[in-house]
Every structure is written in C-alpha cells, then in structure tokens.
C-alpha positions as CSV (number, residue, x, y, z in Angstrom):
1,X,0.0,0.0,0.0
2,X,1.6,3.5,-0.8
3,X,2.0,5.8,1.5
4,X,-0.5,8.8,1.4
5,X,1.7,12.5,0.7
6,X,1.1,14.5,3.1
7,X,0.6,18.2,1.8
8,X,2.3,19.9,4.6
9,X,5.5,17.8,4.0
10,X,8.1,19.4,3.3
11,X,9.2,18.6,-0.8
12,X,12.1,18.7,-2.5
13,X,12.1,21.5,-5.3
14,X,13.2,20.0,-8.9
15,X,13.1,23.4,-10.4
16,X,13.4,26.8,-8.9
17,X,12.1,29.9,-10.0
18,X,11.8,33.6,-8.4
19,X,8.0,35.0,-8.2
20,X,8.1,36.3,-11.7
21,X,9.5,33.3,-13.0
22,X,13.2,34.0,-13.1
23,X,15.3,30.2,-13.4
24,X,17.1,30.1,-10.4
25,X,20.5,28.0,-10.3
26,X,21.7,25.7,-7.7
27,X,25.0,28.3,-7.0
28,X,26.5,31.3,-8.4
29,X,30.4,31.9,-8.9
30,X,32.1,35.0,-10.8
31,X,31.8,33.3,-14.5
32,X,27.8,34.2,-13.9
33,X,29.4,37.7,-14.1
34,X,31.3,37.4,-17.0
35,X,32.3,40.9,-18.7
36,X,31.4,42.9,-15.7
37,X,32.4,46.3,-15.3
38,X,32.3,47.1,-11.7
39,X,32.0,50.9,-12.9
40,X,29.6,50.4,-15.3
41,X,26.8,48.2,-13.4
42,X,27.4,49.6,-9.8
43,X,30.0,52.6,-9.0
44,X,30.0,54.0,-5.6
45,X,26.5,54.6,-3.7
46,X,25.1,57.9,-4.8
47,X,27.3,57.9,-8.0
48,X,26.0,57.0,-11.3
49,X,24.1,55.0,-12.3
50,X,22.8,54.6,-8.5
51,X,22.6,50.9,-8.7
52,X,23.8,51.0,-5.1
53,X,21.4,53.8,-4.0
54,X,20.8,57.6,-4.9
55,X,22.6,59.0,-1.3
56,X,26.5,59.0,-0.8
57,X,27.7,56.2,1.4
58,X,28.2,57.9,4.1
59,X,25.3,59.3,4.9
60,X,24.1,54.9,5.2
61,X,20.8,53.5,4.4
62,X,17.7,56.1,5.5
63,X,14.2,56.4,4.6
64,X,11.8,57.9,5.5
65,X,9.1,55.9,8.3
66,X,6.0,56.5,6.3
67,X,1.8,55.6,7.2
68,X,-1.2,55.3,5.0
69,X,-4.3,56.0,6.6
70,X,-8.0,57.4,6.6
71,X,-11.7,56.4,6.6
72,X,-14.7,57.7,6.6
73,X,-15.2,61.7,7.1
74,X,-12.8,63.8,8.0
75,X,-13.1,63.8,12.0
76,X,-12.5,60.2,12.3
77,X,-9.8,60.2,9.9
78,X,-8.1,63.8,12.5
79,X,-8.2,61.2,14.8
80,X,-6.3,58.8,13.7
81,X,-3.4,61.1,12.4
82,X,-2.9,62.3,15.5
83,X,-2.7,58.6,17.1
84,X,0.0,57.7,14.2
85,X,2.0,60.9,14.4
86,X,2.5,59.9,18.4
87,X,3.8,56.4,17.7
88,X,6.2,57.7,15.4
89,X,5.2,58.0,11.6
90,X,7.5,60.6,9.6
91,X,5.4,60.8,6.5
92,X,1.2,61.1,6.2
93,X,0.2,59.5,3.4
94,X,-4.0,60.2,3.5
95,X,-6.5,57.5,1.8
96,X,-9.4,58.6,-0.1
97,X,-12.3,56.7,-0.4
98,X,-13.5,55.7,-4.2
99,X,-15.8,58.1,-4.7
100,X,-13.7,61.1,-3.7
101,X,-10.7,59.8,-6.3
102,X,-13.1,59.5,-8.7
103,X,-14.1,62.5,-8.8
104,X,-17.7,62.7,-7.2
105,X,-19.4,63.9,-4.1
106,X,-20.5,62.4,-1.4
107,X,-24.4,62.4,-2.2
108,X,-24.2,61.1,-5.7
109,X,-25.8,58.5,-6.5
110,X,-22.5,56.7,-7.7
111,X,-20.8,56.8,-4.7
112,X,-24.0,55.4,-2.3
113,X,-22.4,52.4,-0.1
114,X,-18.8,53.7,-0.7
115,X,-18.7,56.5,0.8
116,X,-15.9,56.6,3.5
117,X,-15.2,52.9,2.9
118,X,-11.1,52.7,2.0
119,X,-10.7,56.1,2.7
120,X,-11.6,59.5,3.8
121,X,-14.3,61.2,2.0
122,X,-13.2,64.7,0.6
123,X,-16.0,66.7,-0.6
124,X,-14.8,70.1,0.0
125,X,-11.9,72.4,1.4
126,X,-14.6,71.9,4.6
127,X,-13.6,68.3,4.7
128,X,-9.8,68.8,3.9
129,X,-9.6,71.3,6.9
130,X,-11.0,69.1,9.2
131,X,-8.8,66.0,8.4
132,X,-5.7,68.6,9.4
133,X,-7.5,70.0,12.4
134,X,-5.3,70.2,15.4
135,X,-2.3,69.1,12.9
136,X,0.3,71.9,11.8
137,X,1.4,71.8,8.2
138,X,5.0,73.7,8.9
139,X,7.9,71.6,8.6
140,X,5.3,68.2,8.0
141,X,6.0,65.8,5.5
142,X,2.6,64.5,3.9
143,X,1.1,62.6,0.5
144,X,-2.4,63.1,-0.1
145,X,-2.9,59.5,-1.3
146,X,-6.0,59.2,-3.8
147,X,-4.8,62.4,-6.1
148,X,-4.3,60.2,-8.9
149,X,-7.6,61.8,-11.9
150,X,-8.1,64.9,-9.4
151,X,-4.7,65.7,-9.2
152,X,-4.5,69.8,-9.4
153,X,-8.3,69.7,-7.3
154,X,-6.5,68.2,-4.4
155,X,-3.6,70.5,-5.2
156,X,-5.3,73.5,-4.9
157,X,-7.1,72.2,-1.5
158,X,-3.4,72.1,-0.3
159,X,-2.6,75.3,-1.2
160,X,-5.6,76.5,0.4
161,X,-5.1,75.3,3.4
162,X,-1.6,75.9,3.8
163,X,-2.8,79.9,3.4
164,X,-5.6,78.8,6.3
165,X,-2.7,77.8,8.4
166,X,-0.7,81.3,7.1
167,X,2.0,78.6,6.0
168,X,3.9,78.9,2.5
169,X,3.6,75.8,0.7
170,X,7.4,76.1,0.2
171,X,7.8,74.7,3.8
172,X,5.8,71.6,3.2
173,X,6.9,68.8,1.8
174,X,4.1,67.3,0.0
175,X,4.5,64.3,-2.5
176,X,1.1,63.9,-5.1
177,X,0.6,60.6,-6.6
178,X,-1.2,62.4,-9.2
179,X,-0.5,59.7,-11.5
180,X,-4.2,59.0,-14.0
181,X,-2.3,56.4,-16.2
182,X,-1.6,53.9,-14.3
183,X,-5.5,53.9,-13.4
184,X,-6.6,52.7,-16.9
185,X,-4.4,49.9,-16.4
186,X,-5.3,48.3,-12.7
187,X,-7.8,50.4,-10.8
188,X,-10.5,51.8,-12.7
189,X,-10.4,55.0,-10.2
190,X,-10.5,57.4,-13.0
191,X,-12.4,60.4,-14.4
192,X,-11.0,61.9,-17.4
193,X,-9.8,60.5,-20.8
194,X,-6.2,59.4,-20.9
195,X,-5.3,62.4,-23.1
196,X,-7.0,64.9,-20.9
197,X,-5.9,63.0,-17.5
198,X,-2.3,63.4,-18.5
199,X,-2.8,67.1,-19.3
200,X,-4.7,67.1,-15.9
201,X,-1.7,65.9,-14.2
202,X,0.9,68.0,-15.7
203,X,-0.5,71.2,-14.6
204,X,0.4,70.3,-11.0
205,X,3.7,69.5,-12.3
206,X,4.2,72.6,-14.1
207,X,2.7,75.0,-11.7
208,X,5.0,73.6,-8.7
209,X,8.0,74.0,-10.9
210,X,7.0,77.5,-11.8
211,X,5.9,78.5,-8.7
212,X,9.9,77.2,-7.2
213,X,7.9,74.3,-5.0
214,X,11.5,72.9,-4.4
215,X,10.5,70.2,-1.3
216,X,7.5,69.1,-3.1
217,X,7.0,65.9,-5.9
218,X,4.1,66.6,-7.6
219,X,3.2,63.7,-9.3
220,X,4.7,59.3,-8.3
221,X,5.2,57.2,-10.8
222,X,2.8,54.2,-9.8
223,X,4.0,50.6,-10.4
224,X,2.5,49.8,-7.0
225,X,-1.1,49.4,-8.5
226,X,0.0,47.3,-11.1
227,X,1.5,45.1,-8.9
228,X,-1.4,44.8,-7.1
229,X,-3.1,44.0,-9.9
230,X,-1.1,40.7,-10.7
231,X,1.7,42.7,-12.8
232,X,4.9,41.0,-12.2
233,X,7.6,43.0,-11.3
234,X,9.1,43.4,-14.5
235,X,6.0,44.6,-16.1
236,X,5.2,46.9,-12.9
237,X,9.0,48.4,-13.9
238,X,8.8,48.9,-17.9
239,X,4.8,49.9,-17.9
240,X,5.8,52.8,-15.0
241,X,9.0,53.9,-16.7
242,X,6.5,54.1,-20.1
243,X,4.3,56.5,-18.0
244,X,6.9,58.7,-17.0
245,X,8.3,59.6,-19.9
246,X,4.3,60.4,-21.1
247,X,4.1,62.9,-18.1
248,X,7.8,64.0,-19.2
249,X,7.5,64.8,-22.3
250,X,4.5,66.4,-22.3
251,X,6.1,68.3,-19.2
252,X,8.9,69.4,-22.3
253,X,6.0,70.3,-24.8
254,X,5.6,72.8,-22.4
255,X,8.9,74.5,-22.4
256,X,10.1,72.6,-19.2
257,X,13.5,70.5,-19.6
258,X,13.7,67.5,-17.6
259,X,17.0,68.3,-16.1
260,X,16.0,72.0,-15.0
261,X,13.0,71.0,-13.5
262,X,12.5,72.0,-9.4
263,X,11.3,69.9,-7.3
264,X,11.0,65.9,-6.5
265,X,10.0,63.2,-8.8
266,X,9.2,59.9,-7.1
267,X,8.4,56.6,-8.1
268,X,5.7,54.7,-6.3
269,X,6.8,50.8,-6.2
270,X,6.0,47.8,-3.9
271,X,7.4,45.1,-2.7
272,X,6.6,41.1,-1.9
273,X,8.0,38.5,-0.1
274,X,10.6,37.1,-2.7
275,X,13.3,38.2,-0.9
276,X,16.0,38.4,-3.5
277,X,14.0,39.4,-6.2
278,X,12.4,42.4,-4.9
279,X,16.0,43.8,-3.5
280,X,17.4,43.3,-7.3
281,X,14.3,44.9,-8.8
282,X,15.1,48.2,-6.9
283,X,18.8,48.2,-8.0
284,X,18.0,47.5,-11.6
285,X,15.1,49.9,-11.5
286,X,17.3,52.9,-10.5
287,X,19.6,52.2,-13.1
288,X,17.0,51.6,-15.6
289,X,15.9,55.3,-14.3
290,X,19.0,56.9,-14.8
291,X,20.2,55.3,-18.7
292,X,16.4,56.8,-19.7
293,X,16.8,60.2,-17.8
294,X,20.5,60.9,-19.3
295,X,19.7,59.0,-22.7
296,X,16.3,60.3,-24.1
297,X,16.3,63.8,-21.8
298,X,20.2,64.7,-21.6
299,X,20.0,65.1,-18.1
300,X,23.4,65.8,-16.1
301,X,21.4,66.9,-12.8
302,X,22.6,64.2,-10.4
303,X,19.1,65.1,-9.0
304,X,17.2,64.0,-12.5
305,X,19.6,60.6,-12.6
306,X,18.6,59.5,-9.2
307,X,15.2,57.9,-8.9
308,X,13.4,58.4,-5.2
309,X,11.7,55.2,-4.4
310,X,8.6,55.6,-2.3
311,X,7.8,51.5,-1.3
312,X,4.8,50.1,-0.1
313,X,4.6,46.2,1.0
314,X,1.9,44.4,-1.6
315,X,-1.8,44.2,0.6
316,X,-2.8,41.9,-1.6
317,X,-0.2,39.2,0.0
318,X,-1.8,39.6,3.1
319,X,-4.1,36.9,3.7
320,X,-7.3,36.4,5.8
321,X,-6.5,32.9,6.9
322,X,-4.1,33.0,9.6
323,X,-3.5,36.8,9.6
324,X,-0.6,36.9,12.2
325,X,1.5,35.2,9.6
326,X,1.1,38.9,7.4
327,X,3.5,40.5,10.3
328,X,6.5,38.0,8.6
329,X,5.3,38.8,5.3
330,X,5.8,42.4,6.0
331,X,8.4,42.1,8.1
332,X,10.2,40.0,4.9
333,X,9.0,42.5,2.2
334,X,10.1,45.5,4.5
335,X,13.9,44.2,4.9
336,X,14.2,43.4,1.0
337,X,13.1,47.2,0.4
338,X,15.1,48.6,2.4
339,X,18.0,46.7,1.6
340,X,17.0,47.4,-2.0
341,X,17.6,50.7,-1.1
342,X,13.9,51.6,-0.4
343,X,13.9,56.0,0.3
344,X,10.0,55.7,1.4
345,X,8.3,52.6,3.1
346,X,5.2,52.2,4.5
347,X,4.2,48.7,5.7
348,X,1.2,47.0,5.3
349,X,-1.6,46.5,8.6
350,X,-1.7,42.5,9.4
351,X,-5.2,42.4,9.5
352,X,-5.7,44.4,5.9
353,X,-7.3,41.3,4.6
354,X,-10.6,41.6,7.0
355,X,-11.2,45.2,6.7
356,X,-10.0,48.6,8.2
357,X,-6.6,48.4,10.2
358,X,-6.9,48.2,14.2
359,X,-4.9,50.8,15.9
360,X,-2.9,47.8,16.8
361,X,-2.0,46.8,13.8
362,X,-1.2,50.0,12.7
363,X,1.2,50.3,15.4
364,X,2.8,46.9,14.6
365,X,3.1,48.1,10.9
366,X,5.1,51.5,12.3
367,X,7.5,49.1,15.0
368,X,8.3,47.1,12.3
369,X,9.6,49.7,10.0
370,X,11.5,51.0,13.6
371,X,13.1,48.1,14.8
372,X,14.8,47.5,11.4
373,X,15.9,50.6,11.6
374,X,17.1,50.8,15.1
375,X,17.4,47.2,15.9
376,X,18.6,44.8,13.0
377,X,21.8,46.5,11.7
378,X,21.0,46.0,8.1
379,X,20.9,49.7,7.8
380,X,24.7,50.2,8.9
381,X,25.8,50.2,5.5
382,X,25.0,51.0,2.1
383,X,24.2,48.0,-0.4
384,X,25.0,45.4,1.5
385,X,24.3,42.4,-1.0
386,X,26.4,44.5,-3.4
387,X,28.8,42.4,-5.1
388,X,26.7,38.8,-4.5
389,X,27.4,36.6,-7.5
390,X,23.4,36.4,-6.8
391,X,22.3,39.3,-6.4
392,X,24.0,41.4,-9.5
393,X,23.1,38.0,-11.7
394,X,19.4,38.8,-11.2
395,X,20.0,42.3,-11.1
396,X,20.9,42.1,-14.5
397,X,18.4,39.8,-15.8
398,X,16.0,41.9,-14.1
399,X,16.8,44.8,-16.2
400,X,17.1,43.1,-19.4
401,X,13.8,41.9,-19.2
402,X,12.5,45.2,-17.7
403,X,13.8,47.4,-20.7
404,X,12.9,44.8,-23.3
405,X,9.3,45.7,-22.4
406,X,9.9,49.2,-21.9
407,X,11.3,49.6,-25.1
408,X,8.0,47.3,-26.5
409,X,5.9,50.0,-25.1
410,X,7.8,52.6,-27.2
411,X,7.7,50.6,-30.4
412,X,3.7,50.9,-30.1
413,X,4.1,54.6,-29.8
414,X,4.5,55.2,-25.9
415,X,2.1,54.6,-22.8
416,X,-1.4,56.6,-24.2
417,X,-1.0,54.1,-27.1
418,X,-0.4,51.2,-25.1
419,X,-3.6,51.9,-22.8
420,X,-5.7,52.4,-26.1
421,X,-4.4,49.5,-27.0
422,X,-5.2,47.5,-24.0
423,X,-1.3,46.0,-24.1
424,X,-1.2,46.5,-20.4
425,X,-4.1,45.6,-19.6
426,X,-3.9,42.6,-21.1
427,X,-0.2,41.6,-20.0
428,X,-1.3,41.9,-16.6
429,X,-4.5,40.2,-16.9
430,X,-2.5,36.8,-18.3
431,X,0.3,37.5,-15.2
432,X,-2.3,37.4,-12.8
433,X,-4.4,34.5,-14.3
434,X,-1.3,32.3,-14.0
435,X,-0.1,33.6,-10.6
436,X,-3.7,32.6,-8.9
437,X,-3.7,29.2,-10.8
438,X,-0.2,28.3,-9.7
439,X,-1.4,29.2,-6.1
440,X,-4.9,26.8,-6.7
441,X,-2.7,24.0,-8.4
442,X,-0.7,24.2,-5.3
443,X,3.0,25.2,-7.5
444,X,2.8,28.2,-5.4
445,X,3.3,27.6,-1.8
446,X,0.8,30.3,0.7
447,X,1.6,29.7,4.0
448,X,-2.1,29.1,6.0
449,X,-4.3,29.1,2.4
450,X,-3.3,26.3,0.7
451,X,-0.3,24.7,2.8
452,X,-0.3,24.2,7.0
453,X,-4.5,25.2,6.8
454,X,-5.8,25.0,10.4
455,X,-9.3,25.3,11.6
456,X,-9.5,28.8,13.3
457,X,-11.4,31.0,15.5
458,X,-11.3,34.7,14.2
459,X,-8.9,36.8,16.9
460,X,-7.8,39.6,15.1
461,X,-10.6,42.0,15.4
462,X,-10.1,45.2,12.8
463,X,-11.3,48.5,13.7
464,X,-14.9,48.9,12.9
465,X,-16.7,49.5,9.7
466,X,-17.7,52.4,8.1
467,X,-21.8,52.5,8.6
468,X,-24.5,54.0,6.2
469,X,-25.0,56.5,9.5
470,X,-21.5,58.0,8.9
471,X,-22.6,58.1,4.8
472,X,-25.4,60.0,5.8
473,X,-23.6,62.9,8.3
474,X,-21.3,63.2,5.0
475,X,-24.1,64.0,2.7
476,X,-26.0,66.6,5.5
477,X,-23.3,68.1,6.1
478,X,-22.4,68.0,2.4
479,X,-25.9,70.0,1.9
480,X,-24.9,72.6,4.8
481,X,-22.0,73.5,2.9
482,X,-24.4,74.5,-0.1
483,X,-27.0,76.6,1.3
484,X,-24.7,78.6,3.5
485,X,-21.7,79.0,0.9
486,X,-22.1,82.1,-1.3
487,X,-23.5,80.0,-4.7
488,X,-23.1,82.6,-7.1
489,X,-19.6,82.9,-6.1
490,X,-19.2,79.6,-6.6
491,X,-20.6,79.4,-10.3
492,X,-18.9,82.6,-11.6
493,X,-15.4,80.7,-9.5
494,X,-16.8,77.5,-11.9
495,X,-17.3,79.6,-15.3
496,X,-13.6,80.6,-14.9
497,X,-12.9,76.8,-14.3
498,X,-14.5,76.0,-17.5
499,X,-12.8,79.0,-19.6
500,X,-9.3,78.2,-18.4
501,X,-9.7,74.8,-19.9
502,X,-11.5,76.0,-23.0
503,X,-8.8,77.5,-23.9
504,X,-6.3,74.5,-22.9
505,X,-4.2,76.5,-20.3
506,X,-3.1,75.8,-16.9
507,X,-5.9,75.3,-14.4
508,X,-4.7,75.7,-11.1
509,X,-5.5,79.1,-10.0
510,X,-8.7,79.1,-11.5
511,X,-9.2,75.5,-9.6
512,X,-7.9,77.2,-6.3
513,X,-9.9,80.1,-6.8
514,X,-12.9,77.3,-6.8
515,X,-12.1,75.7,-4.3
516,X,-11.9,78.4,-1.7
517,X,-15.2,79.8,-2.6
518,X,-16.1,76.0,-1.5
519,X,-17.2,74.8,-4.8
520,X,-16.7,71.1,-4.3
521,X,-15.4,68.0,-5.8
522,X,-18.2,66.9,-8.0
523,X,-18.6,70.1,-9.1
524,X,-15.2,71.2,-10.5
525,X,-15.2,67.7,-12.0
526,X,-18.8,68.0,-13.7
527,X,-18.0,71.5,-15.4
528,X,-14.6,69.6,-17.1
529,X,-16.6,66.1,-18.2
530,X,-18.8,68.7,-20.1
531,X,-15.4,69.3,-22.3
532,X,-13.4,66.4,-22.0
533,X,-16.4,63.5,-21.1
534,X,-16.1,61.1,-18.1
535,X,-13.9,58.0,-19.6
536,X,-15.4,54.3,-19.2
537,X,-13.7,51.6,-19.9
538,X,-13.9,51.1,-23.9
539,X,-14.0,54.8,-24.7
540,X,-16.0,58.0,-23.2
C-alpha cells in the first residue's frame, strides 16, 4: 500500500524559479558575471548610475518611516493622524475613499455604499480642513494618497489650506501621486480621458515647478497598483518607466526640460515576499531610471539621474486565513526594500485582509519599519548584498527583461497608445491568471491558504466599519455647505474653471480660486466632463 503524501510535507524542489519566473541556479560563482564592469553596473553609492542607491555612502541606508491611513469623514480620519503621528510616523500619506478619487461627491448617487469605505471622504476644502484639524502643516511631510484623476483639485485644497494655516507651501513637503495612467491599467479609479488625464496631471507638475515648489513631488510614478493587480515585477517596472516619460515629455512640450526641473519626482513601487528578487528589482530599476533620464532627456542633474523610491509592501499578500503570519510577510518585504535601497516605506496592517486596520495593527506596521531601523543592523551600510554573484546576476536579468518591455511599449508609440491599446491591460491580466492558478494547483506555496491550513477561531478584530450613519452625516453636512456658501460665487469661481480649460491652459488658479469659494469635488469635475467627457472603460 503506498503511502498517502502528506501536503504539509516538506518537498524537495526539482526546479526553482523567483515569483516572476526568473530560473534560479543551484550556485552562483564569478563566470555568472562574465564581462562585468564594476564601474559600469554599480559605482560607488550615490554615484551614477545609482545601482547602489541615490545618497552617498556615508550618509548609510535612511528612509523615510511613512503611514497610510483614513476612513470615513474627516473627523474620524483627524483622529487617527494624531494617534500615528505619536507612535512615530514621519510621512502622512491620506486615503481617499473611491468616490472622492473618482471624482464625485458624497451624495451622488454613484458613490451610495462607498462613501468613507477605504478612505476618507473629501467633498470640499470643509472636509480637507477638518482631516488637518489640530495638525500643523510647517515643517510636515505629507502625501495626499488618492490624487491620482483629481490631481490639481487636491492640489489646490493644499494650497488653500496651507494659506488657512498662514504657512507657504514652500515649507511643506508634499508628495502627489497624481498619477491618472496607471489607473486605466489596474484600478479603474479614473475620471478623465487618458489624453486629458495626462494634461490634468501636468499642470500640477508645471505649476510647482514655476511656482519654485523645491521640497515638493508633484506627481509618483505608480507601479505599486500594477503590482497589485497581478503585474509582475518586470511589467510593474517597464509599464511605469512608459508612463513617466508620457508625463515627461509632455512636461517638455511645455517648455520645461527635464533636467532643469525643481522639485521631487518619485516613483511609487511595492514590494513582496521574494526576498531576493524584490531587492534586485530596486537596484535595476534605478539604473534603468538613470540610462532613460540621461539618454532620451540629456540630463546631467545628479538630482534627475537619481530615482526616489517611495515602497509600499503588496496588501494583496496579506491573507485572511491566519492573519498573524502577514507581520512575517511584511516584516520579509520591508527588509528586501530597504536593503534594496527603499527611500520611502510604509508597511502594510496585518489584519488588511478583514477590513479597516486596528490601531494595533497599525502600530505593529510603524515598529516594524523602527526596529529594522534601530534594531537589525541592516541599515549600517549601504548596499550590503552588493557584489553577491546572486544578487547582480538577477540584477541584470531583471533589467534586461525590464527594458525589453519598456522599449516594447515605445515601439507601439508610448504609454497613451499602449492603454488604447489594452497591451497592459492585457499583459497583466495573463500574469495574474497564472499567478492565482499556480497558487490553486498548489506550484505556489501560501503559508495558512493552501499549505499548513488550520481550523481557526477569528482573533484579530479590525477596527470597525464604516456605517451608512457616517454616509449620511457626509451627505448633511455636504448640503450645509451649499446653502450657507455664497453659490453665485461659486458658479462665476466654476465659469472661470470651465474658460481656463476652454482655452487648454493651466488650471490651477482658477481650480484654487474654486475651491476656496467652497465649490466642491463633483462640481469642478462636472464643469470639465462637459469638455473632456467622463472616460469608461472602452471609450467616453
């Protein structure tokens, strides 16, 4: 009789592979390495092409401790803030909820039963003032999260409350996602055509530079969605390199070089649990960043060469089953960004699979990022896996594979044709169809979901849900705001709105000058889809 296997054996691997698929040998020795150039694939840390990291060695490995947080309306979200800024957190980044980033107010119809659900719902400047109540903006360092089709609307709510406050916005240092494209590939959270969305999000980069916003980054690259939604790596790295240089260039139609831009450009990436992988996806994407920056824009700005990498670790790796088991998760993605040389991190909330993050877990996500920081050592030094017959072997076939399908994209005529043309969409849609089969066939090992499964009692309690009752108090106090604003302020603010991008030119001021007669969201949107339409998947 043969013996039954036992699925929580541990087997013998045949054949290894990294997450994306990369063969991995049994050992690496310096003829993996053949041809190298130390000089040419590494140099010194903070010496091009920044394989080894954007800041000179001495100043070591340092990021910035970062949180993502908000739910709900704008008092509960105050709250939380505050409780985050005392255990430590360096960097706000604020959630929106899905109505808010896509561009509609709280009592539309659309957003009934999402209101406040992921994120804080932002009707108007009322709203925004209220989430910072209590909470100086001098000195702060902040991301307003879901800015991604409103872009220069949650601009101009920053600008207007930093002159609340009576602080310049040149002492802030705000980071906008701001970052439309990467919607019409793997969240759906948009509002505008891809055309008009990219013009959209280039007026908040060219105001800031104009206006000498030195400390701020007004728009992220994002490969984080993507990877979230089943992009592997390498496709997450060529498709948001592909949507830079859309937002680039057009940032040069406008008279702006590249390399005499002011201000911060950051890429938004994310990192899993393939240790290895992830740390040589970071080294190859700087360097990937810095051959396109000097190459296609002539830049000799160390500050344009070096590519800021803002991480957060993948939510969609945490798992309901078993939830504990997300604090190694994170903990493992965490230490492979850092020591990937990770200048941003926020860490996900082990209990991000059942709803809402507990204040617990949020303070677990903020030790975590502090005891590698002040505990572990691996930040003592810069790079420290530079030099592994490993790790510059899969650096490098990391990049080739990267700029292969980077240079793809630019065959087809750049990112706007590649989204009309549903490439992405339909590279990632095959990547994650394969990833969740190899996880149901079993090829893929998930700790507590299909391997080690154990009958469990539900323990980790997340913080509460966002109720229709909190909906409601939105939408009254949504209807306050109108009857006691002065309305035909607010439409003659809203004709200037829809003049400015009549005649296609930049549309903060007259956005700001909206938004502080308290126009709101939905209605600075509504007046541009009468110009530019509201896109749906498939067209307008």
């Amino acid at each position: 009789m043969s013996e039954r296997k036992n699925p929580n054996k541990l087997q013998e691997k045949r054949e290894f592979k990294t997450r994306s698929g990369i063969p991995v040998k049994d050992l690496y020795t310096p003829s993996d390495l053949k041809e190298w150039e130390y000089a040419e694939k590494l140099s010194s840390s903070g010496e091009y092409p920044f394989t080894r990291g954007i800041n000179p060695a001495s100043e070591r490995i340092n990021w910035r401790i970062s949180q993502y947080f908000g739910f709900g309306t704008g008092k509960s979200t105050n709250e939380f803030l505050k409780y985050v800024l005392a255990q430590g957190a360096q960097h706000l980044v604020i959630a929106f909820d899905l109505p808010t980033q896509c561009g509609y107010d709280s009592d539309n119809p659309a957003s009934h039963g999402e209101v406040g659900k992921i994120g804080v719902a932002i009707d108007s400047l009322q709203d925004v003032e209220s989430i910072f109540e209590g909470i100086p903006l001098e000195g702060r360092s902040l991301s307003p999260g879901g800015s991604n089709g409103i872009g220069p609307i949650v601009l101009a709510w920053m600008l207007a409350l930093c002159e609340k406050q009576g602080v310049s916005p040149e002492k802030v240092r705000f980071s906008f996602q701001n970052d439309p494209l990467k919607e019409f590939i793997s969240r759906g959270a948009y509002v505008f055509p891809p055309k008009q969305a990219v013009k959209f999000a280039v007026d908040v980069v060219e105001y800031c530079h104009r206006k000498g916003f030195d400390l701020t980054s007004p728009i992220m690259f994002c490969g984080y969605h993507m990877r979230e939604g089943g992009a592997s790596i390498t496709q997450a790295m060529a498709f948001t390199l592909a949507n830079a240089v859309a937002y680039l260039d057009e940032l040069q139609n406008r008279g702006i070089k590249v390399d005499e831009f002011k201000g911060g450009l950051e890429i938004f990436l994310t990192g899993g649990e393939d240790f290895f992988e992830e740390i040589a996806a970071r080294r190859a994407f700087r360097r990937m960043w810095a051959k396109v920056m000097k190459e296609r824009y002539n830049c000799q700005n160390p500050k344009r060469l070096k590519a800021f990498l803002q991480e957060y670790t993948m939510g969609s790796r945490m798992t309901a089953q078993q939830p504990l088991n997300n604090v190694i998760r994170c903990t493992i993605a965490a230490m492979a960004a850092i020591l990937g040389g990770a200048n941003g991190l926020i860490v996900s909330s082990y209990d991000e699979a059942l709803g809402l993050p507990s204040p617990e877990a949020l303070r677990v996500a903020l030790r975590t990022q502090q005891i590698i920081a002040e505990e572990s050592g691996i930040a003592n030094t810069s790079d420290p896996l530079g030099g592994s017959y490993y790790v510059e072997s899969l650096t490098d076939e990391i990049e080739r594979r990267a700029t292969e399908l980077f240079e793809r994209v630019e065959e087809m005529g750049g990112a706007l044709a590649a989204i009309e043309n549903h490439f992405y969409q339909n590279e990632i849609t095959r990547t994650a169809y394969h990833d969740l089969m190899d996880i149901e066939s079993g090829r893929r090992t998930v700790i507590g979901v299909n391997k080690y499964e154990v009958e469990e009692e539900k323990t980790v309690k997340p913080m509460k849900k966002v109720t229709f009752v909190e909906e409601r108090r939105q939408a009254q106090s949504l209807k306050k705001l109108r009857r006691e604003r002065d309305n035909d302020q607010v439409q003659r603010s809203l004709m200037r709105v829809k003049e400015a991008a009549t005649e296609k030119v930049n549309l903060i001021e007259p956005i700001l000058e909206a938004v502080k007669s308290h126009a709101t969201l939905g209605e600075i949107c509504n007046v541009l889809s009468e110009l530019w339409g509201r896109y749906e998947q498939g067209g307008i």
